[in-house]
C-alpha positions as CSV (number, residue, x, y, z in Angstrom):
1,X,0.0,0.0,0.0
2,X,1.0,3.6,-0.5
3,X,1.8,6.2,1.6
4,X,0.3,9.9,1.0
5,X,1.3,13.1,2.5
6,X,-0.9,16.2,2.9
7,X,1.0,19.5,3.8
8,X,1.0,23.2,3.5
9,X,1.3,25.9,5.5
10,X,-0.8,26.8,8.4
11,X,-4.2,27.3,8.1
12,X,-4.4,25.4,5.0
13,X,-6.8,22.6,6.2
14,X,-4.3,19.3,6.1
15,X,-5.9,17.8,9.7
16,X,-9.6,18.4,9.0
17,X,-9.4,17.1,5.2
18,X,-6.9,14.1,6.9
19,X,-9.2,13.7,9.0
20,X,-12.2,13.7,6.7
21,X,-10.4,10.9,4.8
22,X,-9.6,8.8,7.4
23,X,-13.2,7.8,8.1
24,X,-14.4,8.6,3.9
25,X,-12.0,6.8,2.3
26,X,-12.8,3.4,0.4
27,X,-9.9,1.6,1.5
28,X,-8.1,1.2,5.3
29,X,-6.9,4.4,5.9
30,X,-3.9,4.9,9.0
31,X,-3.5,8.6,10.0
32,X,-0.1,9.3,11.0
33,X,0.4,12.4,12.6
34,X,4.9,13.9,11.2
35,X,4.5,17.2,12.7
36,X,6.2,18.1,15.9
37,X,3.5,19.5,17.6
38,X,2.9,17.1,21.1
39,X,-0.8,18.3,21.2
40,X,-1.8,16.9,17.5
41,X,0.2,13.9,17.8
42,X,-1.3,10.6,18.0
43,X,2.2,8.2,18.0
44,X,5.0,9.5,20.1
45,X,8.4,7.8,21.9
46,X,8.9,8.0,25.7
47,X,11.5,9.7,25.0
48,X,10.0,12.2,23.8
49,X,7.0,12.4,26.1
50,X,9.8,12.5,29.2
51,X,11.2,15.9,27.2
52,X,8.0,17.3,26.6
53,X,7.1,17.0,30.2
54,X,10.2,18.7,31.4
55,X,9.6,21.3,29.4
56,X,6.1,22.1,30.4
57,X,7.5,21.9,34.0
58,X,10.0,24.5,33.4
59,X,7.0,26.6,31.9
60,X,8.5,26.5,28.1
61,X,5.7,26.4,25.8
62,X,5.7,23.3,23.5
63,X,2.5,24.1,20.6
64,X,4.6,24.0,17.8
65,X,2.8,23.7,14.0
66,X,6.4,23.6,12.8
67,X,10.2,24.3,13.4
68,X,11.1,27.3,14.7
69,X,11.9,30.2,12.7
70,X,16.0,30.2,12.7
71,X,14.7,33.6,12.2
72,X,13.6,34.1,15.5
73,X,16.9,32.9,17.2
74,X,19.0,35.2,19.1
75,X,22.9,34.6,19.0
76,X,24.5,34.6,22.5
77,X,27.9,35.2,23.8
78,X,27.9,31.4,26.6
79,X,31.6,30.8,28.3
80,X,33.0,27.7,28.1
81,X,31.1,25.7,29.9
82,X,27.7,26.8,28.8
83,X,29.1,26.4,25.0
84,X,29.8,22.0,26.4
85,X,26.1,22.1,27.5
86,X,24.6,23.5,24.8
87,X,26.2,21.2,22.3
88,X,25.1,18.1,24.7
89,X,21.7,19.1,24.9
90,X,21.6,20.1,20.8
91,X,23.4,16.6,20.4
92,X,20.6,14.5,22.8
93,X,18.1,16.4,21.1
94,X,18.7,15.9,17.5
95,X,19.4,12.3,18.5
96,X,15.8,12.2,19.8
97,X,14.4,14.0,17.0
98,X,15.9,11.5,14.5
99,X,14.4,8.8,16.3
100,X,11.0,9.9,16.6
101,X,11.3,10.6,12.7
102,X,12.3,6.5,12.5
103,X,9.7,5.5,14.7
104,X,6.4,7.3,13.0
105,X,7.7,5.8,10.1
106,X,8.6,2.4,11.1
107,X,4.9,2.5,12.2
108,X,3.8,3.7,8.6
109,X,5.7,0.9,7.0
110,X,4.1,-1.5,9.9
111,X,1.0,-0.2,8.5
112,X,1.9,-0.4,4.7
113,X,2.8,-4.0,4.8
114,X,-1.2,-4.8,6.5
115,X,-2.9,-3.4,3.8
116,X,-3.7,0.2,5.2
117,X,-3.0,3.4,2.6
118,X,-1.0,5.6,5.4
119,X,-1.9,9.0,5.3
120,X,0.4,11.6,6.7
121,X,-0.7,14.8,8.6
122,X,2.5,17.0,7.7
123,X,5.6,15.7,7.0
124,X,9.1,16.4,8.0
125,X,10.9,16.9,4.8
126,X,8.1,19.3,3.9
127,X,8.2,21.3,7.7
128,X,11.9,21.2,7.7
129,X,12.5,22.0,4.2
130,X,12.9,25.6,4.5
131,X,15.2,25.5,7.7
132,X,17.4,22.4,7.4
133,X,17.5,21.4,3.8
134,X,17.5,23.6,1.3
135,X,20.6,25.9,0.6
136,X,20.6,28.7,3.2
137,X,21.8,32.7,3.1
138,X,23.8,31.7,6.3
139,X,25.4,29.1,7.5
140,X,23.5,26.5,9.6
141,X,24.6,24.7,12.6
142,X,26.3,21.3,12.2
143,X,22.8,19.8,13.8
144,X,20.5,21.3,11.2
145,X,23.3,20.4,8.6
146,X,23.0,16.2,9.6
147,X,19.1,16.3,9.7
148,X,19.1,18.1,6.5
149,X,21.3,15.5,5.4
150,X,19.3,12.7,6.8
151,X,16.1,14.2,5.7
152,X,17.0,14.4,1.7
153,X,19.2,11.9,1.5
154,X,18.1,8.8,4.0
155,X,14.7,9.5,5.1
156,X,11.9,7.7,3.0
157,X,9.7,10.6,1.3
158,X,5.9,9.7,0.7
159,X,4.9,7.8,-2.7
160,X,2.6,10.9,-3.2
161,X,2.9,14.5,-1.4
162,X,-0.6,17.0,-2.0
163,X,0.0,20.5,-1.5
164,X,-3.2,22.3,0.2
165,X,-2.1,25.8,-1.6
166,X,-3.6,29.2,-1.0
167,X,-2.5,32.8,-1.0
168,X,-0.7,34.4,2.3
169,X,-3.2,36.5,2.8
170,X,-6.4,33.8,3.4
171,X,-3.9,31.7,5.1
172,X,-2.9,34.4,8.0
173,X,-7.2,35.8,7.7
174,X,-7.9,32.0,8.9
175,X,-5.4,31.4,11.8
176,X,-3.5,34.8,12.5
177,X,-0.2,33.3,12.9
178,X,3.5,34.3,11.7
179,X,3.0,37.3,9.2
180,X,1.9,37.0,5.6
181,X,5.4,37.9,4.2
182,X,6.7,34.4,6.4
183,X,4.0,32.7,4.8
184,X,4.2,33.5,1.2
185,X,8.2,32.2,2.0
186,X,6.9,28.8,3.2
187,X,4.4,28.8,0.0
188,X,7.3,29.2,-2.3
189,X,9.5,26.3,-0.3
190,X,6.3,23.8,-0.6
191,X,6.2,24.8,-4.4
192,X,10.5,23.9,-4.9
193,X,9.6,20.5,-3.5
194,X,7.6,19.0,-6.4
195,X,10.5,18.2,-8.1
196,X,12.3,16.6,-5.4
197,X,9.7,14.0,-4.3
198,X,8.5,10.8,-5.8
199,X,4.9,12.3,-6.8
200,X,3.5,16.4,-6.4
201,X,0.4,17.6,-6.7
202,X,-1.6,20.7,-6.0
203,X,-5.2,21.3,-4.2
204,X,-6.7,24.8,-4.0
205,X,-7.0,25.2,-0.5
206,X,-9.6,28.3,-1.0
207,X,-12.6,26.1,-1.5
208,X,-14.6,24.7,0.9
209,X,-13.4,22.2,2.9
210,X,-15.5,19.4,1.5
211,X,-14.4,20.5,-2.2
212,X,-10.6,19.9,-0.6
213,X,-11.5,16.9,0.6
214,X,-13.2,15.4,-2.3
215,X,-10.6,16.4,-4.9
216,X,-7.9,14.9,-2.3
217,X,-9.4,12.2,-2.0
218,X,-10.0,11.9,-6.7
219,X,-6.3,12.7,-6.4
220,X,-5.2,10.0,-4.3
221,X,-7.5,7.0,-6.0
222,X,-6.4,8.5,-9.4
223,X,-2.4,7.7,-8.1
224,X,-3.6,4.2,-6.7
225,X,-5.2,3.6,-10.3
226,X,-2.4,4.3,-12.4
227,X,0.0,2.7,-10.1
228,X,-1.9,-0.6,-9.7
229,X,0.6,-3.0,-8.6
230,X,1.7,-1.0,-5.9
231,X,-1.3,-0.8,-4.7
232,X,-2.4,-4.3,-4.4
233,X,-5.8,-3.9,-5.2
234,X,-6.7,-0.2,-4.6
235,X,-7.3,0.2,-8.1
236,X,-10.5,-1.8,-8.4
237,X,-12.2,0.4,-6.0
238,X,-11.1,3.6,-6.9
239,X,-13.1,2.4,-10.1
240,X,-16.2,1.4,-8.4
């Protein structure tokens, strides 16, 4: 069975049509949840739990959509020590955050090989795109340099990726996050991706959110139909 990836930027409606199709689709349909956000996700290592937790103790906020803007990021002067600390907790950290990568997808190949079409709220190529893959103005840190590295070169990308697309402006009117200039960025990085994954295709986002979720749902049968053996069997009922 395939896998299929729904992302955009926020606002753009990937959990409520993902969550449309879960329960609409003709076929076994696993919703996978390869976001960072704690609150939205449904699989998640101890590990990470344990640092989520600590976090909220220490009153840090942890609703995330995405990665942080590098952006955002202040550059501060640490002594010696401090510098040791901070590369230990960016090295556990990034070890953590590969694993969790590993482990949503073991569970999506788990999935795949019982029958299920695995359908991916978000997805961490797409979400870290901008910030750890693609060539930067500046130079990243050696950690966002080895998950960029392990993102688009090791990391398995979806059979099919659907772009929810719609103009800055609708998309900051609907949630009021970021700033429309930061989201017309991200539209352009979700656009430089078609020709990097195995399958691209693009859904208005500005209809309504049953039109989304019907011509997601044509897009992803019409894949299934016209790549038959992978499918093992889709096919016939994406033509009933």
């Amino acid at each position: 069975m395939v896998s299929v990836a729904l992302i955009g930027p926020d606002g753009a409606g990937k959990t409520t049509v993902s969550k449309q199709l879960e329960h609409a689709f003709p076929m076994p349909v696993k919703y996978v949840y390869m976001g960072i956000n704690p609150d939205a996700s449904n699989h998640m290592l101890p590990t990470t739990r344990l640092l989520i937790q600590m976090k909220r103790m220490l009153g840090r906020s942890t609703a995330k959509g995405g990665p942080r803007d590098p952006k955002d990021s202040q550059t501060r002067r640490r002594g010696k020590g401090k510098r040791l600390l901070y590369g230990l907790k960016t090295g556990l950290s990034l070890t953590n955050r590969i694993a969790e990568e590993w482990f949503r997808q073991g569970l999506a190949w788990y999935y795949q090989q019982r029958g299920y079409l695995v359908l991916f709220d978000r997805h961490y190529f797409s979400d870290y795109y901008s910030y750890d893959v693609m060539t930067a103005d500046q130079p990243r840190a050696l950690s966002r340099r080895i998950h960029g590295f392990m993102l688009n070169r090791v990391y398995p990308k979806p059979h099919l990726v659907i772009y929810l697309d719609a103009p800055a402006e609708v998309l900051f009117a609907r949630k009021g996050e970021g700033s429309v200039s930061l989201l017309e960025e991200r539209r352009k990085a979700y656009l430089q991706m078609a020709s990097l994954v195995p399958a691209f295709r693009v859904v208005d986002a500005t209809q309504t959110i049953d039109e989304v979720t019907q011509e997601t749902q044509r897009i992803i049968l019409q894949y299934c139909r016209q790549n038959a053996p992978a499918t093992k069997g889709l096919s016939d009922v994406s033509q009933a």
